[in-house]
C-alpha positions as CSV (number, residue, x, y, z in Angstrom):
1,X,1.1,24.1,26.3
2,X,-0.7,26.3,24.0
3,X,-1.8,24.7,20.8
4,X,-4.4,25.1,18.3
5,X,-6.1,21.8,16.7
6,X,-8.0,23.1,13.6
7,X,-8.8,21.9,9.9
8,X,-7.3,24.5,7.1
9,X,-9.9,23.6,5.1
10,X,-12.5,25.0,7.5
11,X,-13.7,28.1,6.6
12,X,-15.2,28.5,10.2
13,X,-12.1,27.4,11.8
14,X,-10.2,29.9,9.7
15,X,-12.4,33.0,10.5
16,X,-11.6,31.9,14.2
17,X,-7.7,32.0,13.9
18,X,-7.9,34.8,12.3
19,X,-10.4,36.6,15.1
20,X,-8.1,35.7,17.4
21,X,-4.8,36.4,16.2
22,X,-3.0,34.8,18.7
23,X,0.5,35.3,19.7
24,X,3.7,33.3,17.9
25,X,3.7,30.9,20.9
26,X,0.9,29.1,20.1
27,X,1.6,26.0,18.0
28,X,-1.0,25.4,15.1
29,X,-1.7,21.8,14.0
30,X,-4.3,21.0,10.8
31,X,-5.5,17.9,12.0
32,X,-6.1,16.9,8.2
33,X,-2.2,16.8,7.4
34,X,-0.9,15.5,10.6
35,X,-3.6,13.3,12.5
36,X,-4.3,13.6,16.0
37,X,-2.0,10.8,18.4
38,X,-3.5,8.8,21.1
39,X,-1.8,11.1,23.7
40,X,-2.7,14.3,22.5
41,X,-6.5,13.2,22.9
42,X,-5.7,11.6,25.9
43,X,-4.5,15.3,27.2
44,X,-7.1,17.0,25.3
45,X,-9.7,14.9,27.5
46,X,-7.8,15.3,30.6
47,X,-8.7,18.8,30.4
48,X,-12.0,19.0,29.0
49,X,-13.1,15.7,31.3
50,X,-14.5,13.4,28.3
51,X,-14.1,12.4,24.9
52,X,-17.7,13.2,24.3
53,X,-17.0,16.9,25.1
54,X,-14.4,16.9,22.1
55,X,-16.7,14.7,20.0
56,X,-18.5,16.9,16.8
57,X,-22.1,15.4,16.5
58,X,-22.4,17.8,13.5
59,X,-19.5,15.6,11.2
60,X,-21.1,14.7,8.2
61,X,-19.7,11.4,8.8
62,X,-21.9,11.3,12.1
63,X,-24.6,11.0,10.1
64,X,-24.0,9.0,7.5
65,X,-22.8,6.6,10.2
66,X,-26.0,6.9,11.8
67,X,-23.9,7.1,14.9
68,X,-27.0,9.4,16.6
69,X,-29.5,6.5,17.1
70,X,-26.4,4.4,18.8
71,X,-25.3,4.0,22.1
72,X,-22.0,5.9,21.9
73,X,-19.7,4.8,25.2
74,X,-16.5,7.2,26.2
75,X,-14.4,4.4,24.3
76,X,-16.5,4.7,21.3
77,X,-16.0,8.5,21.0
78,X,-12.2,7.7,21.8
79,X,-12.2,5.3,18.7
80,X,-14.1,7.9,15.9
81,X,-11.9,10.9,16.7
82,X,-8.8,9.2,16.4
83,X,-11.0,7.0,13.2
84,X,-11.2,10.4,11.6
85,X,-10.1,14.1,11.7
86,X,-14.0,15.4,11.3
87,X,-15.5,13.6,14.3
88,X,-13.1,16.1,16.3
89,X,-15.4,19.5,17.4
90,X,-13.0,22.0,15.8
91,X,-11.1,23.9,16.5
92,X,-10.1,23.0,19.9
93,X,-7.9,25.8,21.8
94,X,-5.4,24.7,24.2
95,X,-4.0,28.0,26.6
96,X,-2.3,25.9,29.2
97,X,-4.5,24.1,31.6
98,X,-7.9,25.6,30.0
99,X,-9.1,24.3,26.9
100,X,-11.6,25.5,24.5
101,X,-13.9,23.3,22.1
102,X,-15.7,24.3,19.5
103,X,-17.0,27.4,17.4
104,X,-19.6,29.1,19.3
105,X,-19.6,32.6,19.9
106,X,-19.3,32.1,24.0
107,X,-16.5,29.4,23.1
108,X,-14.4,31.6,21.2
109,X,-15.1,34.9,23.6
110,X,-14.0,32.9,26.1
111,X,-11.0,31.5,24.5
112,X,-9.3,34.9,23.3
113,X,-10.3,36.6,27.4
114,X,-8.0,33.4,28.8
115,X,-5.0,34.2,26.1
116,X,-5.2,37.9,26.6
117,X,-5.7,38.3,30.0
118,X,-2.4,38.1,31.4
């Protein structure tokens, strides 16, 4: 699979897409418009290894949850991503088996070396 999770209305996620220009195959989804299904977590966190990993401690909602000074379990970070689109650390790059999460610079480096590579 090769899939892009990203919000349209992320002007970070946007400067990323368009960085990477990625080929036609890769299937785009705005997480905003059509929400994220238990099964396409459950793959995301196959490959990454936990929801935590795909979990965005920087959502404004994280804060006003005051989620930080709570003792978040795997479940919990399950629950809040599929709760809401902005708890998911965007954008998250799928190129097969490898997955990519996040914005850093090392992140997205890393991302467009696996999709070009071949």
């Amino acid at each position: 699979m090769k899939k892009v999770y990203y919000l349209k209305t992320c002007s970070t996620c946007i400067r990323i897409l368009k960085d990477l220009d990625l080929p036609s195959k890769f299937i785009l989804q705005d997480i905003k418009k059509e929400e994220i299904t238990v099964t396409q977590l459950e793959q995301m966190k196959e490959l990454s290894g936990s929801y935590e990993s795909l979990f965005s401690k920087r959502s404004k909602l994280y804060k006003e949850m005051d989620l930080k000074n709570q003792q978040l379990e795997e479940r919990d970070y399950k629950h809040y991503i599929l709760d809401h689109y902005t708890f998911l650390n965007r954008p998250v790059i799928i190129n097969g088996n490898q997955i990519f999460i996040g914005n850093s610079k090392k992140t997205v480096e890393a991302a467009k070396t696996a999709i070009y590579s071949k």
